[in-house]
C-alpha positions as CSV (number, residue, x, y, z in Angstrom):
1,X,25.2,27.2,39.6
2,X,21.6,27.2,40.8
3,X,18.3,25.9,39.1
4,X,15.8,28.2,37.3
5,X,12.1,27.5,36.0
6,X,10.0,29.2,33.5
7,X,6.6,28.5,33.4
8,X,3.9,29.0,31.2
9,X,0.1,29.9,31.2
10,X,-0.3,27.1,29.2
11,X,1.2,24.7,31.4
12,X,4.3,23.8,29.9
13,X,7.7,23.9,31.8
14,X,11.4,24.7,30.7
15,X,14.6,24.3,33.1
16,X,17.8,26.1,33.0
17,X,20.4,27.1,35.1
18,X,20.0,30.8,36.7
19,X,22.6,33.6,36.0
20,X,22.0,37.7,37.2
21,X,19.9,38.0,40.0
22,X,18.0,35.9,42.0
23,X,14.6,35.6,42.6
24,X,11.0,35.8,40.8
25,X,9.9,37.7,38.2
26,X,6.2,37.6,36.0
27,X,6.0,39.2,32.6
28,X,4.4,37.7,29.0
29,X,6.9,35.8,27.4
30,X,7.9,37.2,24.0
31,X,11.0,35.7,21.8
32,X,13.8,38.1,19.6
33,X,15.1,37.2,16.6
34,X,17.9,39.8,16.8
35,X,21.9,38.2,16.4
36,X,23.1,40.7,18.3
37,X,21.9,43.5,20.5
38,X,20.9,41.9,23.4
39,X,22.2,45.4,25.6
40,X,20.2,47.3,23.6
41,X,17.2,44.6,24.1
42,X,17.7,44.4,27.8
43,X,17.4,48.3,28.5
44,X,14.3,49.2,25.9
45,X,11.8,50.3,28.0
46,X,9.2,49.0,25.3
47,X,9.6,45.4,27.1
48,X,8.2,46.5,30.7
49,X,6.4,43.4,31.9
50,X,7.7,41.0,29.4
51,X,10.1,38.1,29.7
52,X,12.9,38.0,26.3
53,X,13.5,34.7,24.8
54,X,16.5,35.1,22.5
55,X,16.6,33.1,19.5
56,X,20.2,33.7,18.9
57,X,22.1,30.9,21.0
58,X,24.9,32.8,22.5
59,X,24.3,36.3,24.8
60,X,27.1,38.1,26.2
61,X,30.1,36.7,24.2
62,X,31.3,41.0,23.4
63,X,30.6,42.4,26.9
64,X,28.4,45.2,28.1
65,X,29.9,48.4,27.4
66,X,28.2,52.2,28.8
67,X,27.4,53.4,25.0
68,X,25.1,51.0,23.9
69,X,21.7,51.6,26.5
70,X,18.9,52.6,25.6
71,X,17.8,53.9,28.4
72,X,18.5,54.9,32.2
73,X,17.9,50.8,33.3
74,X,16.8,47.5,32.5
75,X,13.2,47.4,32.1
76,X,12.1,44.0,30.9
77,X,11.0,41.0,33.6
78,X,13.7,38.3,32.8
79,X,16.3,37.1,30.0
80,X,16.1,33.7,28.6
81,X,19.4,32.3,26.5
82,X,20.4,28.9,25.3
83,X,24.2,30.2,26.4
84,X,25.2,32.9,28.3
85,X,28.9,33.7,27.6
86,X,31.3,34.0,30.5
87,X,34.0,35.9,28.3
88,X,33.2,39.8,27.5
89,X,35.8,39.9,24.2
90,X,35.7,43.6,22.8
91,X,37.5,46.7,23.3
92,X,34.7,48.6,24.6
93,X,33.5,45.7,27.2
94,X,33.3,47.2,30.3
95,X,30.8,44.0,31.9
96,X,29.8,40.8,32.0
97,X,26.0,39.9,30.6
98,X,25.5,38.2,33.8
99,X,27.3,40.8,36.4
100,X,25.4,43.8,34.5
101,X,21.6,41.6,35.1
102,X,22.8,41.0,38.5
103,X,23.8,44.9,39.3
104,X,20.4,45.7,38.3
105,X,18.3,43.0,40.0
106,X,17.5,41.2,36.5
107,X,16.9,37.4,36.0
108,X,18.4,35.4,33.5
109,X,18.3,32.5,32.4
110,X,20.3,29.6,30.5
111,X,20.6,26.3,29.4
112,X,17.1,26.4,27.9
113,X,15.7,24.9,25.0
114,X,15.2,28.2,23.3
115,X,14.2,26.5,20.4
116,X,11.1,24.5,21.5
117,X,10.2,27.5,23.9
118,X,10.2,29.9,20.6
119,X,7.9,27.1,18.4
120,X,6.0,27.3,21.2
121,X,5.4,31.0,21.9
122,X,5.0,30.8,17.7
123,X,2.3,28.2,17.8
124,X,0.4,29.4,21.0
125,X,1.0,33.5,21.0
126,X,2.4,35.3,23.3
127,X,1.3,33.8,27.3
128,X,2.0,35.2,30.6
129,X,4.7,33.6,32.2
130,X,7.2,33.4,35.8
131,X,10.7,33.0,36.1
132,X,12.3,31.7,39.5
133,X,15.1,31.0,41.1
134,X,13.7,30.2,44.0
135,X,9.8,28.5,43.7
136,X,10.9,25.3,42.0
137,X,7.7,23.3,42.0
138,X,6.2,22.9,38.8
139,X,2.7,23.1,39.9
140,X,3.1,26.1,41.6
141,X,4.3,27.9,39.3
142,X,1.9,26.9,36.5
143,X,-0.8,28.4,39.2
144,X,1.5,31.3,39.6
145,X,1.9,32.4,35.9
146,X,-2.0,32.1,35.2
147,X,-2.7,34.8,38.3
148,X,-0.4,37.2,37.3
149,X,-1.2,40.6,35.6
150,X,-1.3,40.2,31.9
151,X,-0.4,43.5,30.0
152,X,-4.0,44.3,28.2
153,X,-5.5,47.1,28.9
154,X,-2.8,47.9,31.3
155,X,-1.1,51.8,31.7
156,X,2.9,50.3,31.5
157,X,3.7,54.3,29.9
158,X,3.4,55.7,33.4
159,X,5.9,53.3,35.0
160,X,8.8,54.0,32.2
161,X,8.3,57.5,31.2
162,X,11.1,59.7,32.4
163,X,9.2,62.4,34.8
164,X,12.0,65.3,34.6
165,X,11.9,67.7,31.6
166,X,15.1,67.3,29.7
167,X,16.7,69.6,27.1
168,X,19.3,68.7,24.6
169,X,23.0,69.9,25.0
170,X,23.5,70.8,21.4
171,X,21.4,73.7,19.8
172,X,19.9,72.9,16.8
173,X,18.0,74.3,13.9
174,X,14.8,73.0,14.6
175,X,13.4,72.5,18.0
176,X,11.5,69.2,18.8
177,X,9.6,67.8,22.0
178,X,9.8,64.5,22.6
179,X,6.6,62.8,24.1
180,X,8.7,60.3,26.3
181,X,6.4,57.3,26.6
182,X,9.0,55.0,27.0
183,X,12.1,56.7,24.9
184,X,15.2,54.8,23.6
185,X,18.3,57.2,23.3
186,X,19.3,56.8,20.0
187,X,16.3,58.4,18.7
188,X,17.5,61.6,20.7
189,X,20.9,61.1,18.7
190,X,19.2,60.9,15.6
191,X,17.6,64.2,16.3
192,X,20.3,65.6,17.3
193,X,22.6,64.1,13.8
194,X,19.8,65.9,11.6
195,X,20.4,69.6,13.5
196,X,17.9,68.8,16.0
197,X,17.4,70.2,19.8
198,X,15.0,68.3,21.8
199,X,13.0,68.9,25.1
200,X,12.2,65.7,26.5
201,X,8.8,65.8,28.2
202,X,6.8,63.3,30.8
203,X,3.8,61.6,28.5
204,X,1.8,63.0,31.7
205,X,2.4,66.6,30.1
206,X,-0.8,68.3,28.3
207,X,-0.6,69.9,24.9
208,X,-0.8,73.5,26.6
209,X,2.4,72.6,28.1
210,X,4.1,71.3,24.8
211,X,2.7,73.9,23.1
212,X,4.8,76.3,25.5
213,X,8.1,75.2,24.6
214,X,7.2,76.5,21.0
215,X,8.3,73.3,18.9
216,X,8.4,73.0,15.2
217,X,7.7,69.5,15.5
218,X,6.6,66.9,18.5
219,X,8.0,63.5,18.3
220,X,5.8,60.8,19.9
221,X,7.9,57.7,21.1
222,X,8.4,54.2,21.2
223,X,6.8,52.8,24.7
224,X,5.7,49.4,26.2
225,X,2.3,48.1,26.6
226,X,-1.4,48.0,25.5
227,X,-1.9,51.8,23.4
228,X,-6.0,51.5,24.3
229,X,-4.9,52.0,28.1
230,X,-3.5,55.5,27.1
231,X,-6.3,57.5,27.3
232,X,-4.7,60.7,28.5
233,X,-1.6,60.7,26.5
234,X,-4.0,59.5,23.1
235,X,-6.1,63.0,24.5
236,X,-2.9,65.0,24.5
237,X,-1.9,64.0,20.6
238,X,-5.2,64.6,19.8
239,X,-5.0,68.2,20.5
240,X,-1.7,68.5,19.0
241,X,-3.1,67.5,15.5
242,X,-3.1,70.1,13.1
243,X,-1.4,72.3,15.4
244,X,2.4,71.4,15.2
245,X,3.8,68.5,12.7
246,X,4.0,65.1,14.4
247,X,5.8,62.1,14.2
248,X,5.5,58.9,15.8
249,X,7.3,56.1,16.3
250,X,6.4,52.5,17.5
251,X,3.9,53.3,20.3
252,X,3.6,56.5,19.0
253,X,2.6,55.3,15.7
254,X,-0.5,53.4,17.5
255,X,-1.0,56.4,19.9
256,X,-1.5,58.6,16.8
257,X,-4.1,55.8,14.9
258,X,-5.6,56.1,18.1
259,X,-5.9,59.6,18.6
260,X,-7.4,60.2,14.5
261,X,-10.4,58.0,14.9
262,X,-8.4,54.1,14.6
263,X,-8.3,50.7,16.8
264,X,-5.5,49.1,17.7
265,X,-5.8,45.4,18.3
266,X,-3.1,42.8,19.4
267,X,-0.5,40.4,17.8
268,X,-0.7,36.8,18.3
269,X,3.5,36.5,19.2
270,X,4.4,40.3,18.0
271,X,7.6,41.2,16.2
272,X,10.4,41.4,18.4
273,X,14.1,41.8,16.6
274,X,16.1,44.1,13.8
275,X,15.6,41.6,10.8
276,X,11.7,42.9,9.7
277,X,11.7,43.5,5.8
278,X,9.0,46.6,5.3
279,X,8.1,48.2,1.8
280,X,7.6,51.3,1.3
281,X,4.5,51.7,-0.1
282,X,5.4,55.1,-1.7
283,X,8.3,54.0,-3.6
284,X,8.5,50.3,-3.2
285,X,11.5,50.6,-1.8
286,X,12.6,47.8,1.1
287,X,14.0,48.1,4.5
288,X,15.2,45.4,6.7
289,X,14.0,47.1,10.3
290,X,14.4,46.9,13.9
291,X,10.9,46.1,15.4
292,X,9.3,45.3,19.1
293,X,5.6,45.9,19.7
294,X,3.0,43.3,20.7
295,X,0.1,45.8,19.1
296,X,-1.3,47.0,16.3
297,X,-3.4,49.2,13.8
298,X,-6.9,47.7,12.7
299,X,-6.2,49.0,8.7
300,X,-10.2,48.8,8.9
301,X,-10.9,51.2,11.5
302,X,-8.7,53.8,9.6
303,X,-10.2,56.9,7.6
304,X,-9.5,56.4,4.1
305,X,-10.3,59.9,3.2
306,X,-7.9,61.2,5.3
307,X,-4.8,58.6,6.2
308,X,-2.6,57.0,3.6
309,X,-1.3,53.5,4.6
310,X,2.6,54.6,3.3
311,X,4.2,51.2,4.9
312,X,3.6,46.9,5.3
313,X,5.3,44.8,6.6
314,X,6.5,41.7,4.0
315,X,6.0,38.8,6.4
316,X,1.8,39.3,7.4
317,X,0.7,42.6,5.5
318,X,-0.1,44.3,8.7
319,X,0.2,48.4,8.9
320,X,3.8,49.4,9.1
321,X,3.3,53.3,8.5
322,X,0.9,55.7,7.4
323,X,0.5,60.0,6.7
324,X,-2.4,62.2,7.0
325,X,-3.1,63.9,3.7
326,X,-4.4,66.8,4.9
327,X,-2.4,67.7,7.9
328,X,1.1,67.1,9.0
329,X,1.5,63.6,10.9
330,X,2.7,60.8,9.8
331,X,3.9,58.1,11.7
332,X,5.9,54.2,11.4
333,X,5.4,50.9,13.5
334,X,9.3,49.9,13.5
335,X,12.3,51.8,14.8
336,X,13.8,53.7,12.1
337,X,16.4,54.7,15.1
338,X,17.7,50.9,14.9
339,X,19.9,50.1,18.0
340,X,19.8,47.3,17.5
341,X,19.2,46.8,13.8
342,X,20.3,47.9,10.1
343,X,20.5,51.6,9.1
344,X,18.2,51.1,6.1
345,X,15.1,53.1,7.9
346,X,17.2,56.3,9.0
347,X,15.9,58.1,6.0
348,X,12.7,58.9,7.9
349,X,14.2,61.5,10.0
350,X,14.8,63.5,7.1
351,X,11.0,62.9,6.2
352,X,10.2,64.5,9.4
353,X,13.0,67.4,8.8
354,X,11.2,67.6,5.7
355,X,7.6,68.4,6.8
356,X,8.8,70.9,9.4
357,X,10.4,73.0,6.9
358,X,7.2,72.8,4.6
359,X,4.9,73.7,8.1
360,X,6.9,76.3,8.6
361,X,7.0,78.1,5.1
362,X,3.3,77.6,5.0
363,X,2.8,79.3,8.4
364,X,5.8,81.5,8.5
């Protein structure tokens, strides 16, 4: 049992006992409310750079098992819990919570005052932060945290996205590229669940190159970081527009507000867990959805002629969706792919099967 610090930009200074890997990690410290999910939280590439504060008290207590990543590793800085379980009790349990952070050079965390360091992070936003195992000296690390690399106006696409081209196994009615800027798997399952074949594609790749896999739709994904700092991939969808229906997804959702004209600006602490209540403007209908994204889109900057606000979120009114009305995008803030999270949100996939068919009449 060794010591571990967290310390903040502001000064403050919480003490746990270390579990995973050793060593030092920087990142801007961000809280989950999620129960559960904390494998599906540790490998979501949307938290490069950022340390996770569950609010939950107990991690690890069913296991790691291989079907529930997200993604090909753990992205995120550092895992903060109040208690990390020692006994993996499920079926599919295949790891520890501690073993896995370890395999893949992760920090964790425990024995923190989650609580206080969440009212915190409530009260103060969001702040850049270090974890260590090894620097123990409060001073230091205060220093240490306020000189790192925050994570506005920085590129964190390029350092997730998968460079390879992938296609999907299973042919499918419709054929869809992916825009990977930071993709979680289960919206390739989704895809593939509503008769679906994908290409996966770098967010490096140019709308020629998209273009060339003859698509009936492009999906833009969920992805980490500052969306102003995108420049080429906001370029890419820009192009796209008009050309092929598009859907996008967290990240995506900002890249396309960026790429028709909006600003994007960011969130005091963000909205980080699966427990989000959004209405659906459209119908008023309610979903309880799975949510992580520290930016987003100015309502004010929007073209009111030409883009339909479709979805808010219930607990500050910000954007949660919107749909061109003259051309075939439309595009949400939370994860209608859950994992983790409730189901209520899936229905969107059919909303993109939807426009395709309609594109595709119209230009058959």
């Amino acid at each position: 049992m060794h010591k571990a610090k967290i310390a903040l930009e502001d000064g403050a200074v919480f003490e746990g006992t270390a579990f995973g890997a050793g060593g030092e990690s920087f990142g801007e410290i961000v809280f989950n409310t999620g129960m559960t999910g904390y494998q599906e939280v540790l490998t979501d590439p949307s938290y490069k750079s950022q340390i996770v504060v569950m609010t939950y008290p107990l991690s690890g207590n069913y296991g790691i098992n291989p079907d529930d990543s997200e993604s090909r590793k753990i992205f995120l800085e550092g895992f903060v819990v109040r208690e990390c379980s020692q006994i993996a009790s499920n079926w599919q349990a295949k790891n520890t919570l501690s073993r896995y952070l370890e395999e893949n050079g992760t920090i964790g965390i425990e024995g923190v005052d989650t609580r206080a360091l969440t009212l915190r992070i409530r009260s103060k936003g969001a702040m850049k932060a270090v974890i260590s195992t090894e620097c123990l000296d409060d001073a230091v690390l205060i220093e240490a945290a306020r000189a790192s690399a925050g994570i506005v106006g920085r590129d964190l696409v390029s350092e997730v996205t998968n460079p390879q081209v992938k296609f999907s196994e299973k042919e499918g009615k419709y054929k869809v590229v992916v825009i990977d800027c930071g993709l979680k798997y289960n919206i390739l399952r989704e895809l593939t669940s509503n008769n679906c074949s994908f290409v996966t594609v770098p967010s490096t790749m140019d709308s020629r190159q998209i273009l060339g896999y003859k698509p009936q739709g492009v999906l833009i994904s969920n992805g980490p970081g500052d969306p102003q700092a995108l420049g080429g991939v906001i370029d890419t969808v820009r192009q796209l527009i008009g050309r092929v229906p598009l859907f996008g997804i967290c990240l995506g959702h900002q890249i396309l507000g960026l790429a028709l004209g909006g600003k994007t600006y960011k969130l005091k602490f963000g909205h980080h867990g699966c427990n989000h209540p959004v209405e659906d403007l459209r119908c008023k209908k309610i979903s309880i959805t799975s949510q992580n994204h520290g930016f987003c889109l100015d309502p004010e900057s929007l073209d009111k002629n030409t883009i339909e606000i479709t979805h808010k979120n219930l607990n500050d009114n910000t954007i949660e969706g919107f749909r061109h009305t003259k051309q075939p995008v439309f595009s949400v803030q939370f994860h209608p792919e859950r994992c983790p999270g409730p189901n209520d949100a899936g229905y969107l996939f059919g909303e993109f099967i939807r426009m395709m068919e309609e594109y595709r009449e119209v230009h058959a």
